[in-house]
PDB file of N, CA, C, O and CB in Angstrom:
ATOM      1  N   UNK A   1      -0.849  -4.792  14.710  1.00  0.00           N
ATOM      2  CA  UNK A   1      -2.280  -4.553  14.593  1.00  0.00           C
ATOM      3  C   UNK A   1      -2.480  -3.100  14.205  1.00  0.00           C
ATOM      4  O   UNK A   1      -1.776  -2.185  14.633  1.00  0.00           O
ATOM      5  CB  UNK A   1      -3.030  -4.892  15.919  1.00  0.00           C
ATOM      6  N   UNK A   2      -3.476  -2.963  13.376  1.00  0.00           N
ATOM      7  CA  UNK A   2      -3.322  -1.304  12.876  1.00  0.00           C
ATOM      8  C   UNK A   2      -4.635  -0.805  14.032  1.00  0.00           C
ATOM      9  O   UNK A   2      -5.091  -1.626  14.828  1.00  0.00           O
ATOM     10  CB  UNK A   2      -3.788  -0.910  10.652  1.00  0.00           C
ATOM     11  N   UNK A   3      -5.027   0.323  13.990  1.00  0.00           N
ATOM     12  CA  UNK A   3      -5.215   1.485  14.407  1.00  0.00           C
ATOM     13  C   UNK A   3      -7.235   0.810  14.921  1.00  0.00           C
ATOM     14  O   UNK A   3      -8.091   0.930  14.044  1.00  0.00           O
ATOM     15  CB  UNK A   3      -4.742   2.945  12.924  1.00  0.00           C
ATOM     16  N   UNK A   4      -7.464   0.466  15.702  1.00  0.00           N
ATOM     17  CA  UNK A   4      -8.948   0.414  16.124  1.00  0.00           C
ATOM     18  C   UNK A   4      -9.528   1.599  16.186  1.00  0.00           C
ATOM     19  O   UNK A   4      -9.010   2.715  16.213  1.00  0.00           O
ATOM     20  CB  UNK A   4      -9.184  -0.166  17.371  1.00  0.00           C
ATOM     21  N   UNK A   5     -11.006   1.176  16.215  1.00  0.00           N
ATOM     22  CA  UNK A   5     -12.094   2.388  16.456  1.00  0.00           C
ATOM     23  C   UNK A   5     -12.950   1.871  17.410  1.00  0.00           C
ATOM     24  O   UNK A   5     -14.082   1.644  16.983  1.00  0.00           O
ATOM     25  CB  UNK A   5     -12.995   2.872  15.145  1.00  0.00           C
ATOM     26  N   UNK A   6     -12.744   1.610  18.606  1.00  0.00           N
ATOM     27  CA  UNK A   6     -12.902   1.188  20.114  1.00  0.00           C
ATOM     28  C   UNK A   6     -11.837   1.389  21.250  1.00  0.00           C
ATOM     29  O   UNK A   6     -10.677   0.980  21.294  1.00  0.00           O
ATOM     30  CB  UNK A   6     -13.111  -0.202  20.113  1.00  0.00           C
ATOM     31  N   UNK A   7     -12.466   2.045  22.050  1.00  0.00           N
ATOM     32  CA  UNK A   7     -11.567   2.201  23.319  1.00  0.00           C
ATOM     33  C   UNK A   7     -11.869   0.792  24.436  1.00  0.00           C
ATOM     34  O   UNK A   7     -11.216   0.908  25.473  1.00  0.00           O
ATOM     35  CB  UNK A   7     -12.037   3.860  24.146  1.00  0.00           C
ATOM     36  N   UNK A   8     -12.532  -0.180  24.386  1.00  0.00           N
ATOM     37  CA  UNK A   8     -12.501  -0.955  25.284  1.00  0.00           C
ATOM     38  C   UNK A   8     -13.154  -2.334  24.567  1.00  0.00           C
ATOM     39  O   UNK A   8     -14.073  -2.223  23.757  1.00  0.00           O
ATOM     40  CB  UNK A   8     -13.178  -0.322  26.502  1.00  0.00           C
ATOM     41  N   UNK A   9     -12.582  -3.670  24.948  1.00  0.00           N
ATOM     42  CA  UNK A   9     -12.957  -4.579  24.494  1.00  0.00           C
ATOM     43  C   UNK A   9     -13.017  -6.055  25.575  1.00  0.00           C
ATOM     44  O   UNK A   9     -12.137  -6.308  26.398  1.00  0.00           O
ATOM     45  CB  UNK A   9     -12.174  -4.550  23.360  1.00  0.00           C
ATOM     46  N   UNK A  10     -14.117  -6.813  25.366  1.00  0.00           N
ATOM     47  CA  UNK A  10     -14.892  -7.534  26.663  1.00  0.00           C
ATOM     48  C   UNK A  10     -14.067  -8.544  25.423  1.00  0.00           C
ATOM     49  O   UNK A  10     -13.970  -8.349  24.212  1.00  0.00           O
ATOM     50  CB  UNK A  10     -17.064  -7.462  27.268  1.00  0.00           C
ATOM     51  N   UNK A  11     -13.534  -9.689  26.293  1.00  0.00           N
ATOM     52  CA  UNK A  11     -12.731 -10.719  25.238  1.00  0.00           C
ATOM     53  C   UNK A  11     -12.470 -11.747  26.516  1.00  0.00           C
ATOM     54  O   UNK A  11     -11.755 -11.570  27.503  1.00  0.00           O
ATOM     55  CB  UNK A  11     -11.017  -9.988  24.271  1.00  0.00           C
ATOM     56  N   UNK A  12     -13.550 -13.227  26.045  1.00  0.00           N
ATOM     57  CA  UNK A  12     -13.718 -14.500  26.780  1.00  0.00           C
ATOM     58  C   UNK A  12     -13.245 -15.532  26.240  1.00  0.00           C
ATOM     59  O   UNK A  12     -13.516 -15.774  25.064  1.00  0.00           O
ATOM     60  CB  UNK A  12     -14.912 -14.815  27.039  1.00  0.00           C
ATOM     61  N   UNK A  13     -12.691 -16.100  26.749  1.00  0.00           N
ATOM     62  CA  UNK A  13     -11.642 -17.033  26.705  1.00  0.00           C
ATOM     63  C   UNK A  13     -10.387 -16.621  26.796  1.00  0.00           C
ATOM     64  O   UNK A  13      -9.499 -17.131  26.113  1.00  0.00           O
ATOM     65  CB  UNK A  13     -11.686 -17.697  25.695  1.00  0.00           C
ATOM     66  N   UNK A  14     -10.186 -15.718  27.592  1.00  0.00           N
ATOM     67  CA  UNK A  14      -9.177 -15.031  27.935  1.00  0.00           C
ATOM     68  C   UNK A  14      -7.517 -15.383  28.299  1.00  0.00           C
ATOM     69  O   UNK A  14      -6.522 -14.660  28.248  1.00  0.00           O
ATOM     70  CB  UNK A  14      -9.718 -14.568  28.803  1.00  0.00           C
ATOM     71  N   UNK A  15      -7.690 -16.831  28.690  1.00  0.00           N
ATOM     72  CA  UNK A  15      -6.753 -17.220  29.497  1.00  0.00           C
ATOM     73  C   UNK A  15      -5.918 -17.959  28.750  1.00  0.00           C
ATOM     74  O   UNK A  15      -4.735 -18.029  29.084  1.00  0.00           O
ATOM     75  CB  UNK A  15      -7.189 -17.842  30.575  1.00  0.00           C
ATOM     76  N   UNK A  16      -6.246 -18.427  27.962  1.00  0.00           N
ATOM     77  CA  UNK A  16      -5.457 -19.538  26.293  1.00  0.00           C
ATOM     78  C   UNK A  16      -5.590 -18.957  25.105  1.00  0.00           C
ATOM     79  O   UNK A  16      -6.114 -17.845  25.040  1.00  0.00           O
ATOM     80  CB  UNK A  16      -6.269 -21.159  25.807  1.00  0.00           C
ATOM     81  N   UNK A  17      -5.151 -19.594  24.001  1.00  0.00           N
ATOM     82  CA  UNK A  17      -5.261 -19.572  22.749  1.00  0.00           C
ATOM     83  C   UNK A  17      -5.813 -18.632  22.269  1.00  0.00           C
ATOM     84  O   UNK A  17      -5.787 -17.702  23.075  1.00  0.00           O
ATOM     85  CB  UNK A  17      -5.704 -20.441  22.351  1.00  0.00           C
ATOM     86  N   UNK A  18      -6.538 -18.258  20.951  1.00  0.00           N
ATOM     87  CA  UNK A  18      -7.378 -17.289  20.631  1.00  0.00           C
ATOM     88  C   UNK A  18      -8.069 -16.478  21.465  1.00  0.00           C
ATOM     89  O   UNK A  18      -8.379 -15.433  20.891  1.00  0.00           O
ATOM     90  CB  UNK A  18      -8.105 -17.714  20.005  1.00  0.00           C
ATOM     91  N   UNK A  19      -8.362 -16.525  22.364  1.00  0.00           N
ATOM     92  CA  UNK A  19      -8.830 -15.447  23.256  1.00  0.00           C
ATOM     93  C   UNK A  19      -7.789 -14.405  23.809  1.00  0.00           C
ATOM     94  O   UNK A  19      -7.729 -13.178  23.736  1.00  0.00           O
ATOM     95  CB  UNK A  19      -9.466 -16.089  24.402  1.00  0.00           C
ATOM     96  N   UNK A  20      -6.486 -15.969  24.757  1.00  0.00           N
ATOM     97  CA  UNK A  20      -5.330 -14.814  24.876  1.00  0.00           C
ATOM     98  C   UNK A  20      -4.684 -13.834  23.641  1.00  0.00           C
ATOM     99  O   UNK A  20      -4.063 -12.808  23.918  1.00  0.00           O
ATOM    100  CB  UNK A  20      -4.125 -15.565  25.386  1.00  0.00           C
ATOM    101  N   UNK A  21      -4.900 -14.262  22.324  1.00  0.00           N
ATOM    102  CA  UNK A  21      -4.212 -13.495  21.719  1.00  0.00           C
ATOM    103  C   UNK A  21      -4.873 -12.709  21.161  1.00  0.00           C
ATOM    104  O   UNK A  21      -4.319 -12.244  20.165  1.00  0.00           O
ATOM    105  CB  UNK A  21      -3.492 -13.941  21.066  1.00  0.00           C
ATOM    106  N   UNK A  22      -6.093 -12.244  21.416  1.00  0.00           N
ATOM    107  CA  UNK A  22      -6.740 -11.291  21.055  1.00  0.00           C
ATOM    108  C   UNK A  22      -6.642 -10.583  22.065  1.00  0.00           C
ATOM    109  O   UNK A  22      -6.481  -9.416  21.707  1.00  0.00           O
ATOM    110  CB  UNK A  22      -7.870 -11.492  20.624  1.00  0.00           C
ATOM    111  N   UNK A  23      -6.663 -10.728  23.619  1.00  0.00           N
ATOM    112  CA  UNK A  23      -6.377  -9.737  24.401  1.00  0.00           C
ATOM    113  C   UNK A  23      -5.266  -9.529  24.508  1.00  0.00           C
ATOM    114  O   UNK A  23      -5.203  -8.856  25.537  1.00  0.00           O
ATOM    115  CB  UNK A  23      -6.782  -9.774  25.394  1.00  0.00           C
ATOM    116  N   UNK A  24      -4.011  -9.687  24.023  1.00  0.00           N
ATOM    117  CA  UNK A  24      -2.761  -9.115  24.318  1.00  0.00           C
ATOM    118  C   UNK A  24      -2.411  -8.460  23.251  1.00  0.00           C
ATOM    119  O   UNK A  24      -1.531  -7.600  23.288  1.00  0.00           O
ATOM    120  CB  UNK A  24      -1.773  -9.982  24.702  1.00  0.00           C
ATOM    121  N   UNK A  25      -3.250  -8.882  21.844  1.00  0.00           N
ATOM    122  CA  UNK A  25      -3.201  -7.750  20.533  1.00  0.00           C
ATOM    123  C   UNK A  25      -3.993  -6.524  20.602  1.00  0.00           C
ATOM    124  O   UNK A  25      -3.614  -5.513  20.010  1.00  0.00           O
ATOM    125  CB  UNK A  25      -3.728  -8.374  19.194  1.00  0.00           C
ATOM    126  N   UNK A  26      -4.899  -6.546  21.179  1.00  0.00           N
ATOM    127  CA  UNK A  26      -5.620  -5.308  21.402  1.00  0.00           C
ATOM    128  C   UNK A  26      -4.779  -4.392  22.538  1.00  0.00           C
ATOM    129  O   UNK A  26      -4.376  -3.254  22.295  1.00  0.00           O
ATOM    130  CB  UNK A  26      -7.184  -5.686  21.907  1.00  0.00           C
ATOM    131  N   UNK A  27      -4.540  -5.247  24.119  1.00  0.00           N
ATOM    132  CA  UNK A  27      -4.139  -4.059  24.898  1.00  0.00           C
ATOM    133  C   UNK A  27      -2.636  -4.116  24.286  1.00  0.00           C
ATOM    134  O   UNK A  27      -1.840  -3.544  25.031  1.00  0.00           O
ATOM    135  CB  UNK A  27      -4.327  -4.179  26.725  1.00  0.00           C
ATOM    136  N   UNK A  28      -2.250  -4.477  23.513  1.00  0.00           N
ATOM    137  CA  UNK A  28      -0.722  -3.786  22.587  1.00  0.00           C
ATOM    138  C   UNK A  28      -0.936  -2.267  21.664  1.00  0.00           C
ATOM    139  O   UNK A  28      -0.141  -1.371  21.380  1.00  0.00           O
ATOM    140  CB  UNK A  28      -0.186  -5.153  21.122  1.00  0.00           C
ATOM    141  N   UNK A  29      -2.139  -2.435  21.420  1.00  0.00           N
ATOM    142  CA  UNK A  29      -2.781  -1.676  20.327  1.00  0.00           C
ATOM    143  C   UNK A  29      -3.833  -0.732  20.955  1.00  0.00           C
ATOM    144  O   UNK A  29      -4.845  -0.367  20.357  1.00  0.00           O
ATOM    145  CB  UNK A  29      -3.456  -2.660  19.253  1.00  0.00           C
ATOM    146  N   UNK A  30      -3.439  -0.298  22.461  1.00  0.00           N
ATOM    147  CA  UNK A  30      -4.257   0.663  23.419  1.00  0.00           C
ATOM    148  C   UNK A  30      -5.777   0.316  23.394  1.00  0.00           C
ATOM    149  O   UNK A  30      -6.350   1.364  23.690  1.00  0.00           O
ATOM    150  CB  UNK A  30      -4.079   2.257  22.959  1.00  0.00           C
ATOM    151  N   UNK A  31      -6.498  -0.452  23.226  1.00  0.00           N
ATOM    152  CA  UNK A  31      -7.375  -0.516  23.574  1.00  0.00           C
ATOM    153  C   UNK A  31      -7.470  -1.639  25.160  1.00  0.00           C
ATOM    154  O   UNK A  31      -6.845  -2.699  25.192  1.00  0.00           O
ATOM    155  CB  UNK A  31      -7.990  -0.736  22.343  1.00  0.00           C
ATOM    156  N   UNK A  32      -8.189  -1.246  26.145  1.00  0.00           N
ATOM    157  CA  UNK A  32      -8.963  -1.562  27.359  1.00  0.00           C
ATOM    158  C   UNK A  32      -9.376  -2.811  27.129  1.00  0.00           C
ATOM    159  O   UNK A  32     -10.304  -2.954  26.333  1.00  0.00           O
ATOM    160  CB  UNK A  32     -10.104  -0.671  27.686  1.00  0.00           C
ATOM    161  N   UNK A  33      -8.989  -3.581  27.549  1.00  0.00           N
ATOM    162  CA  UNK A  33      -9.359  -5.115  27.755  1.00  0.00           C
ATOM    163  C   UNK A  33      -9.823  -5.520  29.335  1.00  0.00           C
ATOM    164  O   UNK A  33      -9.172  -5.214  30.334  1.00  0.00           O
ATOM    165  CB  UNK A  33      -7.954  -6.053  27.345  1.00  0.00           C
ATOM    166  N   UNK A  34     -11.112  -6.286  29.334  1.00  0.00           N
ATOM    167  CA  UNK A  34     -11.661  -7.104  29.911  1.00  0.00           C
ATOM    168  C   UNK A  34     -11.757  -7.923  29.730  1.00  0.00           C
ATOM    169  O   UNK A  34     -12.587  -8.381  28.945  1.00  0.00           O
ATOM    170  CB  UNK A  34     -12.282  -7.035  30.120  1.00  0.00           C
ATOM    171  N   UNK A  35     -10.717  -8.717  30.552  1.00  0.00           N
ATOM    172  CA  UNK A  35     -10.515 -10.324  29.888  1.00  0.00           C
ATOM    173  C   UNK A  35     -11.228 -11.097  31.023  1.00  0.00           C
ATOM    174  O   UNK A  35     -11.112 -10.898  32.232  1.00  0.00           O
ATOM    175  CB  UNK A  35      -8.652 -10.962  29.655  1.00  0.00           C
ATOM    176  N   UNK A  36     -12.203 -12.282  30.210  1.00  0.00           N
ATOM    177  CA  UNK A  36     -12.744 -13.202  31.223  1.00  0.00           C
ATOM    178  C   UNK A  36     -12.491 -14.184  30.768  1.00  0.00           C
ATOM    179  O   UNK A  36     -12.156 -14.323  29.592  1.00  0.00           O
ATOM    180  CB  UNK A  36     -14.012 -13.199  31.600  1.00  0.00           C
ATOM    181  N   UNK A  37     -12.600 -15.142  31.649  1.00  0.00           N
ATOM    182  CA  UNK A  37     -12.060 -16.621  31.930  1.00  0.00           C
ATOM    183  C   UNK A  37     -12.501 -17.758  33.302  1.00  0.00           C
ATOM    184  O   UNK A  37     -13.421 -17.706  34.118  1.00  0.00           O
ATOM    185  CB  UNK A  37     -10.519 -16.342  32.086  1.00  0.00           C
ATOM    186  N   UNK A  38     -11.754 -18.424  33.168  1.00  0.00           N
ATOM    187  CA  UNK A  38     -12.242 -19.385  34.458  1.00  0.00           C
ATOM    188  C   UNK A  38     -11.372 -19.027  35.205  1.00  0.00           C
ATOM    189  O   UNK A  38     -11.524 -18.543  36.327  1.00  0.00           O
ATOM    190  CB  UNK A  38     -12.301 -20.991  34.403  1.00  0.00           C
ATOM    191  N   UNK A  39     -10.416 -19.230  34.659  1.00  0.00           N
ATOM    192  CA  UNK A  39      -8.370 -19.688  35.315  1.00  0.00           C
ATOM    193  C   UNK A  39      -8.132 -18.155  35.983  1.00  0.00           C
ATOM    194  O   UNK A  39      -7.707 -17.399  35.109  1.00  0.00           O
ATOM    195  CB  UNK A  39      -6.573 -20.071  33.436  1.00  0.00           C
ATOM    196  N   UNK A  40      -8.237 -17.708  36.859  1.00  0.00           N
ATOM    197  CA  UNK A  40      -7.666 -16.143  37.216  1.00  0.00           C
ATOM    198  C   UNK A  40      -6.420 -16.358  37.066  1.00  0.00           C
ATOM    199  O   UNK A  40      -5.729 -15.573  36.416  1.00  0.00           O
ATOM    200  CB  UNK A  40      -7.923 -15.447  38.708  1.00  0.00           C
ATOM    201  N   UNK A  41      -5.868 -17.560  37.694  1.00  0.00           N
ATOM    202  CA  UNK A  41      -4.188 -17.287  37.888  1.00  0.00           C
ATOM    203  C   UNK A  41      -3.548 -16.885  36.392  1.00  0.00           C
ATOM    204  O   UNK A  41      -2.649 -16.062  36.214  1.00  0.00           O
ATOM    205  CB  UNK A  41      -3.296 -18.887  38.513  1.00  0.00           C
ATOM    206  N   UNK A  42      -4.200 -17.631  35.408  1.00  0.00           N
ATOM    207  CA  UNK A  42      -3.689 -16.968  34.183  1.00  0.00           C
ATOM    208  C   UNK A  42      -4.417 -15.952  33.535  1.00  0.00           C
ATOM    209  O   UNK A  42      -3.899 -15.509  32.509  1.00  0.00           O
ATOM    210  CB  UNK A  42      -3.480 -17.853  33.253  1.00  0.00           C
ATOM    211  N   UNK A  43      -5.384 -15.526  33.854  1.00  0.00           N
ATOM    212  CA  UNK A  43      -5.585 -13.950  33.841  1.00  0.00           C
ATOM    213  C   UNK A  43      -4.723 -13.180  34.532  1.00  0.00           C
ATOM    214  O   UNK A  43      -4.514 -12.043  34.110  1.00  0.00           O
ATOM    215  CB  UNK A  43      -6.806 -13.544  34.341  1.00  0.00           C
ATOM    216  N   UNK A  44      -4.142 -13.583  35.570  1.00  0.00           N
ATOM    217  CA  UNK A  44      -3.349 -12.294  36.193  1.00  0.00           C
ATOM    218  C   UNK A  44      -2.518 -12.654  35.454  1.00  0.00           C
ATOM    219  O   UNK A  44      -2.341 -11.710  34.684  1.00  0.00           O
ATOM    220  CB  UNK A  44      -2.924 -12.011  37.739  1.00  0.00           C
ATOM    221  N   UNK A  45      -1.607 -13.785  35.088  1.00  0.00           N
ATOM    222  CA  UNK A  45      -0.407 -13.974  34.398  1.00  0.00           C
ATOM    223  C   UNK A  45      -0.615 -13.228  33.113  1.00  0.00           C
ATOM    224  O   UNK A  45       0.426 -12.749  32.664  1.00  0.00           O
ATOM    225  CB  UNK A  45      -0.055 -15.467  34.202  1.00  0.00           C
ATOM    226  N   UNK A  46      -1.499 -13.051  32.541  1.00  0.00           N
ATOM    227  CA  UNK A  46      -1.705 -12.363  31.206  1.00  0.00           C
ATOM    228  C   UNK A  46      -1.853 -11.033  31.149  1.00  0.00           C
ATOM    229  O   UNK A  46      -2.015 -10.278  30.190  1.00  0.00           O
ATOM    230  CB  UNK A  46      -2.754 -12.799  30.580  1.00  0.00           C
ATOM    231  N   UNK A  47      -1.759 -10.809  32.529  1.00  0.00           N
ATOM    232  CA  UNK A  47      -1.828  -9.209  32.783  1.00  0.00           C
ATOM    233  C   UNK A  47      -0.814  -8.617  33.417  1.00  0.00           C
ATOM    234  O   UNK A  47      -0.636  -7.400  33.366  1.00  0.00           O
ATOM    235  CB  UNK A  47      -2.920  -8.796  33.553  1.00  0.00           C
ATOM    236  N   UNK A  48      -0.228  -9.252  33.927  1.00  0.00           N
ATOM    237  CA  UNK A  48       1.475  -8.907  34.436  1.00  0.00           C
ATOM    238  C   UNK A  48       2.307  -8.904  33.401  1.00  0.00           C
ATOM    239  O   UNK A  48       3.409  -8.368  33.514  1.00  0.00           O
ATOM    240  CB  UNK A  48       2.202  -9.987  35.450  1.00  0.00           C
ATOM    241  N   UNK A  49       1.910  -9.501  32.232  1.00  0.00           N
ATOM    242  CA  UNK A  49       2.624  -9.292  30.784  1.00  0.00           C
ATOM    243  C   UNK A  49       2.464  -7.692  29.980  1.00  0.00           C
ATOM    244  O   UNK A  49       3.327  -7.178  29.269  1.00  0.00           O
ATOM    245  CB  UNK A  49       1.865 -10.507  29.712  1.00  0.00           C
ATOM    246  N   UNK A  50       1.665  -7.345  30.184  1.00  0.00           N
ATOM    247  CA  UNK A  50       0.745  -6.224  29.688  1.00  0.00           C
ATOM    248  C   UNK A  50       1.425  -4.725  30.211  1.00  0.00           C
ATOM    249  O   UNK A  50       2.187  -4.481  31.146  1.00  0.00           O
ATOM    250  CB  UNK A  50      -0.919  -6.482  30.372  1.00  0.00           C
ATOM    251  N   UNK A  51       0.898  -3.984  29.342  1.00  0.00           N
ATOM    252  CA  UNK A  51       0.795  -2.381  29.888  1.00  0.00           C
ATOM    253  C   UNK A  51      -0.192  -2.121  31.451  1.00  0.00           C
ATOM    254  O   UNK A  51      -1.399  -2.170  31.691  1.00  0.00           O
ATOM    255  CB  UNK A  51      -0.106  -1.391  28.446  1.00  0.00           C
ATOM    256  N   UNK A  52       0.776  -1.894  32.110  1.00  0.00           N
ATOM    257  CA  UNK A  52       0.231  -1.735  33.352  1.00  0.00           C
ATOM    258  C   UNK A  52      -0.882  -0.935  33.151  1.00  0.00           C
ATOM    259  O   UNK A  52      -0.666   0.163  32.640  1.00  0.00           O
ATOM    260  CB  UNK A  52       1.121  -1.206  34.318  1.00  0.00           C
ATOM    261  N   UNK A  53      -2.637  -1.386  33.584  1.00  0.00           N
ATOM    262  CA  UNK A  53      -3.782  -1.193  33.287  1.00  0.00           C
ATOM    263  C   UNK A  53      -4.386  -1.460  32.265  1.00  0.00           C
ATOM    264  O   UNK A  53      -5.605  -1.289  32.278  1.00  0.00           O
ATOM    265  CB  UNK A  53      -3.945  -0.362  33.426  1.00  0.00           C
ATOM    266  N   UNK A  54      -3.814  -1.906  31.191  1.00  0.00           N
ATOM    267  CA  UNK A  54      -4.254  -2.871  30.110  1.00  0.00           C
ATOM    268  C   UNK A  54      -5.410  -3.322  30.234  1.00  0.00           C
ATOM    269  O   UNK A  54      -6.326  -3.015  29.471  1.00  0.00           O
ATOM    270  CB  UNK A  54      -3.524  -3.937  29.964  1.00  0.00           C
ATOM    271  N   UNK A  55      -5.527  -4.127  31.235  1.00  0.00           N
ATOM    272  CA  UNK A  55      -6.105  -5.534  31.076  1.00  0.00           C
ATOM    273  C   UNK A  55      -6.534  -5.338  32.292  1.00  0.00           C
ATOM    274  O   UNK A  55      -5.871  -4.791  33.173  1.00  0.00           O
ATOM    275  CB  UNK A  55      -5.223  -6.888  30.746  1.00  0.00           C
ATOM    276  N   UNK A  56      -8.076  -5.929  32.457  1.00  0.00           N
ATOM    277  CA  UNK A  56      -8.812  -5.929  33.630  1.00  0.00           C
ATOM    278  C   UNK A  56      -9.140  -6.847  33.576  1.00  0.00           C
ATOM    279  O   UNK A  56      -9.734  -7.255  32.578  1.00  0.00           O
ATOM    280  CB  UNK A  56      -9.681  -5.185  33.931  1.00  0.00           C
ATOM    281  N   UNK A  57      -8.855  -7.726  34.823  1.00  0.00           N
ATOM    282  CA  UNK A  57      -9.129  -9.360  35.107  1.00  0.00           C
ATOM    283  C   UNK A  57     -10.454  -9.469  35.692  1.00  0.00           C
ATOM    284  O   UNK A  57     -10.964  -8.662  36.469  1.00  0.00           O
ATOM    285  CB  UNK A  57      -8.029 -10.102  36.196  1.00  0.00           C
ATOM    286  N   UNK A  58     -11.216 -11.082  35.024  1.00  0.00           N
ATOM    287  CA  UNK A  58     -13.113 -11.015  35.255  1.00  0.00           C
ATOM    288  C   UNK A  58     -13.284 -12.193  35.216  1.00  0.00           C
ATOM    289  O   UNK A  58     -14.017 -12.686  34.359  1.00  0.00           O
ATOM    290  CB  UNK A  58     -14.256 -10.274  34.099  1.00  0.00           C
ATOM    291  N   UNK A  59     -12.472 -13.140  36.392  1.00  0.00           N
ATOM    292  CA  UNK A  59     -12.208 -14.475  36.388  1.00  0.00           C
ATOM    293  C   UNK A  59     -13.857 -14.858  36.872  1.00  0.00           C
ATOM    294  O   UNK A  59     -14.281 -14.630  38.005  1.00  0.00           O
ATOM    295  CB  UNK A  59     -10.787 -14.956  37.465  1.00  0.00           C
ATOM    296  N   UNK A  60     -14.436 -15.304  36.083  1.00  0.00           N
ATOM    297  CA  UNK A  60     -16.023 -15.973  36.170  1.00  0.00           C
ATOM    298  C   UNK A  60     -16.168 -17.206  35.119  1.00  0.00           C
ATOM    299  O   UNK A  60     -15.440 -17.115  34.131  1.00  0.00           O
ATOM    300  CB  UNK A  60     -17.319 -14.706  35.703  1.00  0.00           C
ATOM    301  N   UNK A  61     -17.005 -18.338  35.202  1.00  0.00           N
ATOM    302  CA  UNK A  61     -17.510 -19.329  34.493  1.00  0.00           C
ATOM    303  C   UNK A  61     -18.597 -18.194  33.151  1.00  0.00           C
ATOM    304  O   UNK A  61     -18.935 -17.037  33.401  1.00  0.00           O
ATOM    305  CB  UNK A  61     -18.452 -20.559  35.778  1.00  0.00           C
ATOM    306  N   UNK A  62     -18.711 -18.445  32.702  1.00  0.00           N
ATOM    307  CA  UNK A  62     -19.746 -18.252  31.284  1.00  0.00           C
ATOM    308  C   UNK A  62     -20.658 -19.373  31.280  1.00  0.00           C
ATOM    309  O   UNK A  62     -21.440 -19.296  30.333  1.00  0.00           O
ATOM    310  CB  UNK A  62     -18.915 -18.287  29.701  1.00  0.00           C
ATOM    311  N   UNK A  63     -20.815 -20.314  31.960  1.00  0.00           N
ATOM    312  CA  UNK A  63     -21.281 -21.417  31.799  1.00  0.00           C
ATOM    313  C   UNK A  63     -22.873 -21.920  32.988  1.00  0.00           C
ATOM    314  O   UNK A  63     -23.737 -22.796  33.019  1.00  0.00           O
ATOM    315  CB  UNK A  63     -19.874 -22.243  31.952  1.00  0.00           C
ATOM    316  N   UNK A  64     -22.393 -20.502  33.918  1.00  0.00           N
ATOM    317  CA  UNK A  64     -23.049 -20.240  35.286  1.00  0.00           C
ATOM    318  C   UNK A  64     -24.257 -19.068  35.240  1.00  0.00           C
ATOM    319  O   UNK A  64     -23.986 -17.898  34.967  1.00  0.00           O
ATOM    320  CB  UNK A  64     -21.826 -19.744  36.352  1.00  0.00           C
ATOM    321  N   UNK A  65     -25.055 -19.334  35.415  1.00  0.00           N
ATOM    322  CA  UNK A  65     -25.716 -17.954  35.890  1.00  0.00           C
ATOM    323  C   UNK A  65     -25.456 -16.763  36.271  1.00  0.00           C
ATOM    324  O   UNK A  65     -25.873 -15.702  35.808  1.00  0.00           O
ATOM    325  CB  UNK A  65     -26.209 -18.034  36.622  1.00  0.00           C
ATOM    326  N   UNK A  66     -24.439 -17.042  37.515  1.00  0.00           N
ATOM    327  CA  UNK A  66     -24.213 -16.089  38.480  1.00  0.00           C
ATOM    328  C   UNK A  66     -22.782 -15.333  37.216  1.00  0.00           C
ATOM    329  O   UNK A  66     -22.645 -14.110  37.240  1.00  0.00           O
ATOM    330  CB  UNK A  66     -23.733 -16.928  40.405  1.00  0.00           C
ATOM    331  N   UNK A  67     -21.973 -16.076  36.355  1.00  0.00           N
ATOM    332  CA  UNK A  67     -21.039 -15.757  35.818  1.00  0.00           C
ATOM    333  C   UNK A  67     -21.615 -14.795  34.784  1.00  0.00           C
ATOM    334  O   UNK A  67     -20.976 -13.769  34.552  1.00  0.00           O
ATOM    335  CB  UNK A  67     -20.307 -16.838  35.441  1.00  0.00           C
ATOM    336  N   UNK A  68     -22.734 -15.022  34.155  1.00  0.00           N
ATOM    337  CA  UNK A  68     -23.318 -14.181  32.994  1.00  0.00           C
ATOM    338  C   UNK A  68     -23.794 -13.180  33.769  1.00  0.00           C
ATOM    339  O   UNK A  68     -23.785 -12.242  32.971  1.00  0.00           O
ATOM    340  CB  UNK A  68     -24.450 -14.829  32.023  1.00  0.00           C
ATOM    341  N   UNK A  69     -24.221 -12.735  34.839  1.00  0.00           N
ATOM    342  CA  UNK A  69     -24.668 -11.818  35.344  1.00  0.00           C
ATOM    343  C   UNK A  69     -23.891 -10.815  35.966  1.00  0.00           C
ATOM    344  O   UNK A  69     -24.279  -9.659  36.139  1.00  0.00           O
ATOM    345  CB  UNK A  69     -25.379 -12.229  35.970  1.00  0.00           C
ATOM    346  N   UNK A  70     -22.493 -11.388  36.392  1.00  0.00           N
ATOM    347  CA  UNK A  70     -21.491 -10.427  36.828  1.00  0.00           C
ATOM    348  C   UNK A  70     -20.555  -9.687  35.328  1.00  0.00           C
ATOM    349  O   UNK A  70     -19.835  -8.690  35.283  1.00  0.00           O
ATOM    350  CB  UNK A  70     -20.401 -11.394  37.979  1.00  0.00           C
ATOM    351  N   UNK A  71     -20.919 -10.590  34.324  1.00  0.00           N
ATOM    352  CA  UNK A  71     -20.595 -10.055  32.910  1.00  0.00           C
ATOM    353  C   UNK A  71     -21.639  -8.846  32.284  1.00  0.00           C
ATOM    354  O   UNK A  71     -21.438  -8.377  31.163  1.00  0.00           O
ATOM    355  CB  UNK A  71     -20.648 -11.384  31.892  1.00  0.00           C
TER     356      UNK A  71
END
């Protein structure tokens, strides 16, 4: 991944497919990830992969009220 112009990036669907691989290409590529999802256990798993502080886990529904509001 070449060179961003952002220090931090909010990235949902965090836990699978296109989401995971946008957050593990960015915090490869130093930018601050906030990854949200449903699944925490694989948010943490996706963050134990990572540059220690990489990745900040934000295990919430998107689908919830209470989830859009803690976002």
């Amino acid at each position: 991944m070449t060179e961003v112009a952002w220090r931090t990036a909010l990235v949902t669907g965090a836990s699978s497919g296109i989401g995971e691989a946008m957050a593990r290409q960015l915090a490869s590529a130093g930018v601050q990830v906030i990854a949200v999802a449903r699944r925490e256990d694989r948010l943490q798993s996706l963050a134990s992969r990572m540059p220690r502080g990489s990745i900040e886990v934000l295990p919430v529904d998107l689908t919830k009220k209470k989830g859009l509001a803690l976002v």
